[in-house]
FIPAKOL-742237 format. One record per residue (C-alpha): residue number from 1; residue in one letter; y, x, z. Coordinates in steps of 0.05 Angstrom, whole numbers. Layout:
! FIPAKOL-742237
+-----+---------+--------+--------+--------+
! num ! residuo !      Y !      X !      Z !
+-----+---------+--------+--------+--------+
! NUM !       A !      Y !      X !      Z !
...
+-----+---------+--------+--------+--------+
***
This chain:
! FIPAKOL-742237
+-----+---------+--------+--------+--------+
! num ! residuo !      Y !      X !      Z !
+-----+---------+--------+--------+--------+
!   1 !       X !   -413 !    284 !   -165 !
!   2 !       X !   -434 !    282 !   -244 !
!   3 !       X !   -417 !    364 !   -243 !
!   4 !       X !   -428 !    389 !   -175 !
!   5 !       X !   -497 !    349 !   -155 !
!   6 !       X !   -518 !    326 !    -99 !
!   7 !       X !   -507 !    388 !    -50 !
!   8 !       X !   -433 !    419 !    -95 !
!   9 !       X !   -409 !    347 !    -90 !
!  10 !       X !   -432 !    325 !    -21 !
!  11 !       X !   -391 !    385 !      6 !
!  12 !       X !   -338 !    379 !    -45 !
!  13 !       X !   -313 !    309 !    -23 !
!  14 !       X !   -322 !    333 !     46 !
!  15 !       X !   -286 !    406 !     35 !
!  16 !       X !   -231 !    366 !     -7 !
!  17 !       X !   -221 !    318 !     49 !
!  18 !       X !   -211 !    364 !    101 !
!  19 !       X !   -164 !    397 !     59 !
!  20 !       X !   -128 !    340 !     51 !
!  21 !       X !   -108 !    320 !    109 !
!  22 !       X !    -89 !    391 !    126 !
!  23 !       X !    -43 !    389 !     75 !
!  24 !       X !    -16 !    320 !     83 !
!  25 !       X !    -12 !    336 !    161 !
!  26 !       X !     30 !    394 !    143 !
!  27 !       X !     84 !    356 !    104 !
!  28 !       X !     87 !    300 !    150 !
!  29 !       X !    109 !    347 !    209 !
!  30 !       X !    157 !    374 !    163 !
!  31 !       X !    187 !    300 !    158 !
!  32 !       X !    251 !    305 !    208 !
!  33 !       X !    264 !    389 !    197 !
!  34 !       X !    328 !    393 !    207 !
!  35 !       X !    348 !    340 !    252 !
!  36 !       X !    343 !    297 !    190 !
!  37 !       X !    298 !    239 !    159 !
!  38 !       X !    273 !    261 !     92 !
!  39 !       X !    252 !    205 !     54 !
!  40 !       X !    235 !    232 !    -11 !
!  41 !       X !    194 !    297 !    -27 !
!  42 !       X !    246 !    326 !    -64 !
!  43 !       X !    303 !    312 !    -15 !
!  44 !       X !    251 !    351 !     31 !
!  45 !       X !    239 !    407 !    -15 !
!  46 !       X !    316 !    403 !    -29 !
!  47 !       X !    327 !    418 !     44 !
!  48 !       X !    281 !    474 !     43 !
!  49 !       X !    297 !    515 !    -20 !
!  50 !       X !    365 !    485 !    -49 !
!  51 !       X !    379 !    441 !   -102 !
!  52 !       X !    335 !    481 !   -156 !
!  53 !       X !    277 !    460 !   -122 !
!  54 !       X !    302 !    400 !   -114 !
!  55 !       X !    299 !    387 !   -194 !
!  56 !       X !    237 !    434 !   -191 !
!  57 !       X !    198 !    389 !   -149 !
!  58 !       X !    221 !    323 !   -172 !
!  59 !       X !    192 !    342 !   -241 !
!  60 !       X !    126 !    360 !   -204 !
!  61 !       X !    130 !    294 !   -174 !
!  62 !       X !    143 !    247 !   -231 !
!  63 !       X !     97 !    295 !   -277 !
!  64 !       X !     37 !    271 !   -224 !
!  65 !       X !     60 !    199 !   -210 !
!  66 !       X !     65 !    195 !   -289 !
!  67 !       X !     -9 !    222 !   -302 !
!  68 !       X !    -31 !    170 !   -247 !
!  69 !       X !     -7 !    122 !   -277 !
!  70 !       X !    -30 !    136 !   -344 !
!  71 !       X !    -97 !    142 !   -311 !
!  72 !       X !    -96 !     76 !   -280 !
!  73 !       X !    -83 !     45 !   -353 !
!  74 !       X !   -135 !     77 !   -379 !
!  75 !       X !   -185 !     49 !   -318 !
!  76 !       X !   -152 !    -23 !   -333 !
!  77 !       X !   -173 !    -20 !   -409 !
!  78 !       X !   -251 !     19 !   -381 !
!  79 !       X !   -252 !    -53 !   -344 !
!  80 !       X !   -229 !   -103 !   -401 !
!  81 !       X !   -276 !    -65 !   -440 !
!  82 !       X !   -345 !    -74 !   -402 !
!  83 !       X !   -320 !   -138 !   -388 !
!  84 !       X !   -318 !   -159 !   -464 !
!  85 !       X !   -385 !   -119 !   -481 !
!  86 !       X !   -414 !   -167 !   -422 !
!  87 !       X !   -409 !   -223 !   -477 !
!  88 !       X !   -405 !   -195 !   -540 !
!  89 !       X !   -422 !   -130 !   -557 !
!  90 !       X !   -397 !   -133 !   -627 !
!  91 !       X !   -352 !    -71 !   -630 !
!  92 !       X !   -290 !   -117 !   -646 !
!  93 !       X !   -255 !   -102 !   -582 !
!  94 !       X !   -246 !    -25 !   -574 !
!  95 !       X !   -221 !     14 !   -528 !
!  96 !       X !   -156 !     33 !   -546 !
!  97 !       X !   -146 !    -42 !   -560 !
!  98 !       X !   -168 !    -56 !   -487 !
!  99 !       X !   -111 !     -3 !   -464 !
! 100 !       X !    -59 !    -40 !   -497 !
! 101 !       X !    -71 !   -100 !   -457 !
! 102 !       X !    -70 !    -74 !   -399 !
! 103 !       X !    -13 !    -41 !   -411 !
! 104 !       X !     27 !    -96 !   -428 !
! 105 !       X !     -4 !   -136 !   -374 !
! 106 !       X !     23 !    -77 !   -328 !
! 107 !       X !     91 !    -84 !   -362 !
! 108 !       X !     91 !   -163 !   -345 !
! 109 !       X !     70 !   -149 !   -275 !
! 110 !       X !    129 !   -103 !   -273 !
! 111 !       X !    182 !   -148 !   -296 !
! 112 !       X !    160 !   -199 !   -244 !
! 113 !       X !    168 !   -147 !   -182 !
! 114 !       X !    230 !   -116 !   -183 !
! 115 !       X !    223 !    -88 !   -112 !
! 116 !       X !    159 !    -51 !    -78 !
! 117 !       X !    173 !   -102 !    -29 !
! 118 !       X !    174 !   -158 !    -57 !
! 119 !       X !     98 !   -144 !    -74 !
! 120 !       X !     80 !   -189 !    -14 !
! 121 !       X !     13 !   -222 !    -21 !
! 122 !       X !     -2 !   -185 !    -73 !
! 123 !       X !    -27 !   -131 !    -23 !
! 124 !       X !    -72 !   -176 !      3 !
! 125 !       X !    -97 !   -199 !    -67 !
! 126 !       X !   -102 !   -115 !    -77 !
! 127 !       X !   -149 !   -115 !    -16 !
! 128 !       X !   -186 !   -162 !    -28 !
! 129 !       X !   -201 !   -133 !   -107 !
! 130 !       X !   -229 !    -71 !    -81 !
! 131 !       X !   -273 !   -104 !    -26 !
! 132 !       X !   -293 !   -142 !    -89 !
! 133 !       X !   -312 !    -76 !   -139 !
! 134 !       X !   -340 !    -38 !    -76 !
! 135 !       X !   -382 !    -87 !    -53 !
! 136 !       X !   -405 !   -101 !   -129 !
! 137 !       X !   -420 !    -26 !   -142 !
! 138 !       X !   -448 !    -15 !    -80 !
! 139 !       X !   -504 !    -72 !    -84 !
! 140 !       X !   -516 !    -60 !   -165 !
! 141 !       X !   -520 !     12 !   -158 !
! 142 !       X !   -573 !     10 !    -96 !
! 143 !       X !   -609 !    -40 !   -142 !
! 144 !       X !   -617 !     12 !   -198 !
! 145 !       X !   -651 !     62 !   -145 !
! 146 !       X !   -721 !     74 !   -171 !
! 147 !       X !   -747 !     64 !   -104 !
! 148 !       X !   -711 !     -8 !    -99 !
! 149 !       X !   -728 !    -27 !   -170 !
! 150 !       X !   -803 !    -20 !   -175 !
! 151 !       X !   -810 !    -58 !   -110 !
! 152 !       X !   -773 !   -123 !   -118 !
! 153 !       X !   -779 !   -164 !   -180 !
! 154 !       X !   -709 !   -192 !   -206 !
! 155 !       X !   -719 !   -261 !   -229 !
! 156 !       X !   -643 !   -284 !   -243 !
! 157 !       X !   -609 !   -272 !   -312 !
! 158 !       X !   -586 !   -200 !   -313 !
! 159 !       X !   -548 !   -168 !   -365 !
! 160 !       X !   -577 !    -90 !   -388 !
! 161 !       X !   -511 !    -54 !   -408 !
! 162 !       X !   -521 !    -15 !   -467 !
! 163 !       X !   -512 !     67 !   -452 !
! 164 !       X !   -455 !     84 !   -485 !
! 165 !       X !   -442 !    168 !   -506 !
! 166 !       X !   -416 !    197 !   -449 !
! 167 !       X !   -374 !    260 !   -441 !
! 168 !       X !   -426 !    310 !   -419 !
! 169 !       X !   -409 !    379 !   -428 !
! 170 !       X !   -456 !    420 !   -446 !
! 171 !       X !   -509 !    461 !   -409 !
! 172 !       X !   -480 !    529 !   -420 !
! 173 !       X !   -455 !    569 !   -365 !
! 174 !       X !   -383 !    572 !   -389 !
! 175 !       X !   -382 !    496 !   -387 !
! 176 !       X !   -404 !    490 !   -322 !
! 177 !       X !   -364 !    541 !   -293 !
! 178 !       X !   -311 !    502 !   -318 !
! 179 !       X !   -337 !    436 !   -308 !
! 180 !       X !   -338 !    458 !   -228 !
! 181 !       X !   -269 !    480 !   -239 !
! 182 !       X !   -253 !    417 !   -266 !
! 183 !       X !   -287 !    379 !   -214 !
! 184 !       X !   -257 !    409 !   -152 !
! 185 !       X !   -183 !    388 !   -183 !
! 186 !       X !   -209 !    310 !   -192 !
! 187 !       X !   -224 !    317 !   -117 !
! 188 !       X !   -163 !    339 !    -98 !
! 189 !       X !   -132 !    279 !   -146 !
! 190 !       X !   -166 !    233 !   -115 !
! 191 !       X !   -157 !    237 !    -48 !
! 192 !       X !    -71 !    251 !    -55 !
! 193 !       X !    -17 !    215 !    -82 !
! 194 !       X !     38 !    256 !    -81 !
! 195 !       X !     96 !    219 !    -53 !
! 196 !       X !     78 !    220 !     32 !
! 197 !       X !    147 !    227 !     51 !
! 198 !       X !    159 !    161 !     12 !
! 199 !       X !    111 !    130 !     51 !
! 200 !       X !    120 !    160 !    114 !
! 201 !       X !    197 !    137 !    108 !
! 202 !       X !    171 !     65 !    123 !
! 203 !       X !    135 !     70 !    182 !
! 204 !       X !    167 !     63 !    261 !
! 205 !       X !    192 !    115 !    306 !
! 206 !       X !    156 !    158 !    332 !
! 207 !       X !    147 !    177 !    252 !
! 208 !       X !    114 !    243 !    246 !
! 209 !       X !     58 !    214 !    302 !
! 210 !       X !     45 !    142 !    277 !
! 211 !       X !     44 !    189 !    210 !
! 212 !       X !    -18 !    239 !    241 !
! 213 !       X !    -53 !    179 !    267 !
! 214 !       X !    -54 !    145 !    194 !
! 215 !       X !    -78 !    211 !    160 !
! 216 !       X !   -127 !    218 !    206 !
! 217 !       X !   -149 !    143 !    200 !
! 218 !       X !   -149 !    146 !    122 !
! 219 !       X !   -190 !    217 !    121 !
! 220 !       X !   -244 !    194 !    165 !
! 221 !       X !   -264 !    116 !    170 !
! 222 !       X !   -216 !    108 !    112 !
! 223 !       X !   -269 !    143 !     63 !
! 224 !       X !   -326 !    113 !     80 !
! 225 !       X !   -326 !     67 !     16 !
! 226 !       X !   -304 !    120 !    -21 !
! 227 !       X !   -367 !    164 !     -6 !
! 228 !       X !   -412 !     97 !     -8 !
! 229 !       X !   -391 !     84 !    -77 !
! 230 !       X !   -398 !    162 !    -98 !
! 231 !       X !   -465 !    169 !    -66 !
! 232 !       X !   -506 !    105 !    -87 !
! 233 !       X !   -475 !    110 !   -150 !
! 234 !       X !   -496 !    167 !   -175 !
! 235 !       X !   -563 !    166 !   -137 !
! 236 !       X !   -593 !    120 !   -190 !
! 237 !       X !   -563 !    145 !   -254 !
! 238 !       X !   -549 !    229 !   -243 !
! 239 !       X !   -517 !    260 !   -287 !
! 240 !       X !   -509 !    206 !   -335 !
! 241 !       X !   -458 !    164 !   -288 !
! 242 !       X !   -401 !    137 !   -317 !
! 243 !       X !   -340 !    160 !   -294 !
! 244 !       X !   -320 !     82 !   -291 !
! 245 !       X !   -375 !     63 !   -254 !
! 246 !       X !   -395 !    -13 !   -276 !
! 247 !       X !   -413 !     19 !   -357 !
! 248 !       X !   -475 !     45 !   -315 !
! 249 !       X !   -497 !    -14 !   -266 !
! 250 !       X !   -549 !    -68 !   -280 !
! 251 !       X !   -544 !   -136 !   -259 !
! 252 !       X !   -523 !   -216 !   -260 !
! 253 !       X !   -469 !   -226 !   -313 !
! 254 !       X !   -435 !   -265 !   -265 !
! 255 !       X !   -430 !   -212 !   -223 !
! 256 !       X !   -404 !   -149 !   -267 !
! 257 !       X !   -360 !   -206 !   -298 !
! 258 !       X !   -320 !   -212 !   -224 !
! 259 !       X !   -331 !   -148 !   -215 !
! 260 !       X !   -289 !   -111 !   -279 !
! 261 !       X !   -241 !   -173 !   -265 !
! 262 !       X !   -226 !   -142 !   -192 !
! 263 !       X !   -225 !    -71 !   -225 !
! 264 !       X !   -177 !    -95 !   -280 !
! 265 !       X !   -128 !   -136 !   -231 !
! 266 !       X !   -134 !    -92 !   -175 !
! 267 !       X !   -115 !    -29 !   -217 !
! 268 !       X !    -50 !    -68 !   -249 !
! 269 !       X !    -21 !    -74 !   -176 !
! 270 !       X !    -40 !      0 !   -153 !
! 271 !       X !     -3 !     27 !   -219 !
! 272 !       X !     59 !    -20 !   -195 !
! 273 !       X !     51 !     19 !   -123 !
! 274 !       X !     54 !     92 !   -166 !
! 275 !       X !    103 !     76 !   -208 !
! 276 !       X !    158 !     45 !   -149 !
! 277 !       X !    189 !    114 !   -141 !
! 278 !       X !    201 !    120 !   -215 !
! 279 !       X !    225 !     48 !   -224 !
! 280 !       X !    272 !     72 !   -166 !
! 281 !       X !    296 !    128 !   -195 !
! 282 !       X !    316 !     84 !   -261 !
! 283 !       X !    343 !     31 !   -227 !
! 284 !       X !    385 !     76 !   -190 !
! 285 !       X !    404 !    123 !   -249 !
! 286 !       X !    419 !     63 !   -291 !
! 287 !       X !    460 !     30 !   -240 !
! 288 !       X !    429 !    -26 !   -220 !
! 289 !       X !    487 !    -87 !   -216 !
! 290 !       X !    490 !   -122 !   -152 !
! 291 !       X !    460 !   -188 !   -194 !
! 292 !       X !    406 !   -236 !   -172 !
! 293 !       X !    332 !   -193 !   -177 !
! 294 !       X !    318 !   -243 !   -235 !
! 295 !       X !    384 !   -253 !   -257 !
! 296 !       X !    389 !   -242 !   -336 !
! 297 !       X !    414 !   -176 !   -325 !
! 298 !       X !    377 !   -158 !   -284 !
! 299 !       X !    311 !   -183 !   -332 !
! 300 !       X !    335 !   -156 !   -381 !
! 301 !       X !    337 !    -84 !   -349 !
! 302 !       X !    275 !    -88 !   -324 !
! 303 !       X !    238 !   -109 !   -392 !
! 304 !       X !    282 !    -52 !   -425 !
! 305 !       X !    274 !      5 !   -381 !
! 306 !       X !    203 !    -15 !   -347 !
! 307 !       X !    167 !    -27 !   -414 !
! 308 !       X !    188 !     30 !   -444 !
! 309 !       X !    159 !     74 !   -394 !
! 310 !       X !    101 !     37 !   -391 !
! 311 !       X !     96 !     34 !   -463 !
! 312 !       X !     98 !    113 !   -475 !
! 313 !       X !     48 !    111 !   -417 !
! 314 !       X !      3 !     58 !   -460 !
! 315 !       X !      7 !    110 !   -517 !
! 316 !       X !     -3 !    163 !   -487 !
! 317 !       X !    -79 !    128 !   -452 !
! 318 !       X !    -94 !     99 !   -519 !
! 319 !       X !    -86 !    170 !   -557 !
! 320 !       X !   -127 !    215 !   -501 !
! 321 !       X !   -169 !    153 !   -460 !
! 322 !       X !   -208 !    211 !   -421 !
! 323 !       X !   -214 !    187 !   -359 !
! 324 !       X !   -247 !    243 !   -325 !
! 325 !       X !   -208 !    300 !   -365 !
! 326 !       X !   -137 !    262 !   -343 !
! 327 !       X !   -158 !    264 !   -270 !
! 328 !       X !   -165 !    340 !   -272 !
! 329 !       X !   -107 !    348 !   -311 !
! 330 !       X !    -65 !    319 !   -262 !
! 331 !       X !   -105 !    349 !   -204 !
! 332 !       X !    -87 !    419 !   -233 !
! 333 !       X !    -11 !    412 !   -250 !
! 334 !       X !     20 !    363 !   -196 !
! 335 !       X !    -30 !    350 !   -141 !
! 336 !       X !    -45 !    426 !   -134 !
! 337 !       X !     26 !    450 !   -132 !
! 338 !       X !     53 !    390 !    -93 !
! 339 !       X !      2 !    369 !    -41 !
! 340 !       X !    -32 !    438 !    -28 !
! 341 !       X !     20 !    507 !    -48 !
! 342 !       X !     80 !    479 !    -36 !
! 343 !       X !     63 !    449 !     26 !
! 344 !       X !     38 !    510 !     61 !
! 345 !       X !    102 !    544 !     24 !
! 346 !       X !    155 !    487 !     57 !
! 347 !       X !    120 !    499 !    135 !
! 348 !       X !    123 !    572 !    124 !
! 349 !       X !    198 !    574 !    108 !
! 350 !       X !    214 !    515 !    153 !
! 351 !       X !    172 !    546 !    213 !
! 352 !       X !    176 !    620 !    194 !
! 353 !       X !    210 !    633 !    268 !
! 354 !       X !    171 !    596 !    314 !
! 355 !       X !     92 !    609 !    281 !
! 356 !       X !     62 !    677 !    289 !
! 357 !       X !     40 !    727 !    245 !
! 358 !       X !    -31 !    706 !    237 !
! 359 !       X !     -4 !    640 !    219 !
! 360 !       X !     43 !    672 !    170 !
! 361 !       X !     -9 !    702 !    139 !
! 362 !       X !    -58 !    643 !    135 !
! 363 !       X !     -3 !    602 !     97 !
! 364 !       X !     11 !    663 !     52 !
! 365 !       X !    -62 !    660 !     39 !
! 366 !       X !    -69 !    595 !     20 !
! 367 !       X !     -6 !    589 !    -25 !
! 368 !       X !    -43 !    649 !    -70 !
! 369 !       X !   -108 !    627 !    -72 !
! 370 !       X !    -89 !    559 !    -79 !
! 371 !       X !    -45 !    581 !   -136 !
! 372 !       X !   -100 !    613 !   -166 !
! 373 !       X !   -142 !    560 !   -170 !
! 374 !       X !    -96 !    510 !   -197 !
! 375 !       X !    -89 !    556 !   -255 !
! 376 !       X !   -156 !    555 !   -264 !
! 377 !       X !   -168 !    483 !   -260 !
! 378 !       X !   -103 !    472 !   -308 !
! 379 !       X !   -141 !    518 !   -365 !
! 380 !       X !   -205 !    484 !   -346 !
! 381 !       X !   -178 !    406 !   -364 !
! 382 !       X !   -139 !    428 !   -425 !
! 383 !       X !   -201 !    457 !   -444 !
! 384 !       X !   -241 !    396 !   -438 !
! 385 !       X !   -196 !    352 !   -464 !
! 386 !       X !   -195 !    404 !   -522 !
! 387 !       X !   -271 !    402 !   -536 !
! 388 !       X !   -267 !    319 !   -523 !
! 389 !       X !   -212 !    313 !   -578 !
! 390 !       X !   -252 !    348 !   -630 !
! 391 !       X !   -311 !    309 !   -612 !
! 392 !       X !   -267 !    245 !   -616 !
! 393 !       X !   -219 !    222 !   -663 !
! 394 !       X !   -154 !    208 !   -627 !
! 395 !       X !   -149 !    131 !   -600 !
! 396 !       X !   -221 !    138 !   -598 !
! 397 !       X !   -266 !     84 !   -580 !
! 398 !       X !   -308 !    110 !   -517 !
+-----+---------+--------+--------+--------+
***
């Protein structure tokens, strides 16, 4: 919203949906081509093109989930950090500090699930963390609206968060031309995750329906919150929003408190969810024994293997802990390609003999212009994150 406004990002989030679920819709039909059950993306795109794709796409796949992740650390240590500032806003605790605990919290959280299944309750926990932070953000930011706030008098303890620098690019037209750019690739990040045949490999025949129905569920009532938070949150604080929300809120210390704890815990079991298909992939590479899930072994992998990927993850947050730049970043170079071009690409080849020419030539047309603009948006992030490390020292304290 910060770089499109009120009418750019209104009909950005609503362009990007729509998008979306085009997308998404088109890779989910593509799930049984072949008289076959595809349950990764790249054994799809394997199918498709052969097994240089295969590798090709599997890159573009743990390239994304990787930048998620890395993302999602970054949030964690945002959360410990306006937690701590809550009580003492002493500088002692900076940011990159902040990142490393949540990264090894992360890595703890890791060792203690060694299947995506085995996460259990903690979905429900996960749920109930975000009902938390939405509810939180929603009722702090409409409290902040001018309108609200000259009309009721606050009487309990509140805590006024001081404004920290924010990452504001400056007014030139080159920067906003890019800063749209920018934008439109941390919509499409934000509404993809780039692994839908991994999920749609877990739900009940008939797939590729029960699949359409849950896109179309998750694209519409689904994002509700999602626009509530985006709207009322920047309504009271334009362009000098946070890009983690709760820095710019007012309000009870008790309440910001629960609040940064639901961002911090919920965001430790979301990066477990993103990361599954690469702790897959390692425990399978690595040859998993056929052990007990906590047997020493077993442990011992997991603390080994797990913790270094989440450690070089850790670094890499701590080093570059632009929230906003990584989101376009990985918008530009994974979510583009993956969700968006090679989609279209994959029904075109897959369909070429039974959709007619128009069609062809839509789906031509979208894998160029598509391709086009997630050049753009690539050079656009790099370029940011450019300008935002010569501001910044590297692990800098934001």
């Amino acid at each position: 919203m910060v770089p499109l406004g009120w009418a750019g990002g209104t009909v950005g989030l609503i362009l990007a949906a729509a998008i979306s679920l085009y997308a998404n819709t088109l890779i989910a039909r593509l799930h049984e081509v072949g008289g076959k059950r595809h349950i990764r993306y790249r054994d799809l795109a394997g199918h498709i093109y052969g097994k240089r794709m295969h590798s090709i796409t599997w890159t573009l796949q743990y390239v994304n989930l990787f930048m998620i992740n890395t993302g999602l650390i970054i949030l964690a240590g945002q959360a410990l950090k306006a937690l701590y500032v809550l009580y003492r806003d002493d500088g002692a605790l900076k940011l990159p500090y902040c990142i490393v605990i949540a990264g090894v919290v992360c890595a703890l959280f890791a060792f203690g699930i060694p299947y995506l299944s085995a996460l259990g309750i903690w979905l429900g926990f996960s749920t109930f963390f975000t009902l938390i932070y939405i509810i939180a953000a929603l009722v702090l930011s409409i409290k902040d609206v001018p309108w609200y706030s000259s009309s009721h008098s606050i009487s309990f303890c509140c805590r006024n968060q001081r404004a920290r620098p924010g990452l504001r690019h400056p007014g030139s037209k080159t920067n906003k031309i890019f800063g749209t750019i920018g934008s439109i690739a941390t919509l499409v990040f934000a509404y993809n995750t780039g692994m839908l045949p991994e999920i749609q490999a877990t739900l009940r025949p008939p797939v590729i329906r029960n699949m359409e129905k849950a896109l179309w569920l998750q694209f519409t009532a689904g994002l509700l919150p999602l626009y509530a938070v985006a709207f009322t949150g920047y309504w009271p604080y334009g362009s000098s929003t946070s890009s983690y929300l709760l820095n710019s809120v007012n309000g009870p210390v008790w309440v910001l408190t629960l609040a940064n704890i639901a961002a911090f815990l919920q965001t430790i079991v979301s990066l477990h969810i993103f990361a599954s298909p690469i702790y897959e992939y390692l425990d399978t590479r690595y040859g998993r024994d056929k052990s007990h899930a906590f047997s020493f072994h077993s442990l011992w992998f997991r603390v080994a293997v797990r913790g270094g990927y989440l450690a070089i993850n850790t670094l890499v947050a701590a080093l570059l802990p632009f929230l906003g730049d990584f989101m376009s970043l990985t918008g530009a170079l994974s979510t583009f390609p993956l969700t968006f071009v090679l989609a279209n690409h994959m029904y075109l080849t897959a369909k070429k003999s039974k959709i007619s020419a128009p069609q062809r030539a839509w789906h031509w047309l979208n894998v160029a212009g598509l391709s086009c603009l997630a050049i753009a948006a690539a050079v656009a992030a790099i370029r940011f994150i450019v300008l935002h490390s010569a501001t910044y020292d590297v692990f800098a304290d934001l």
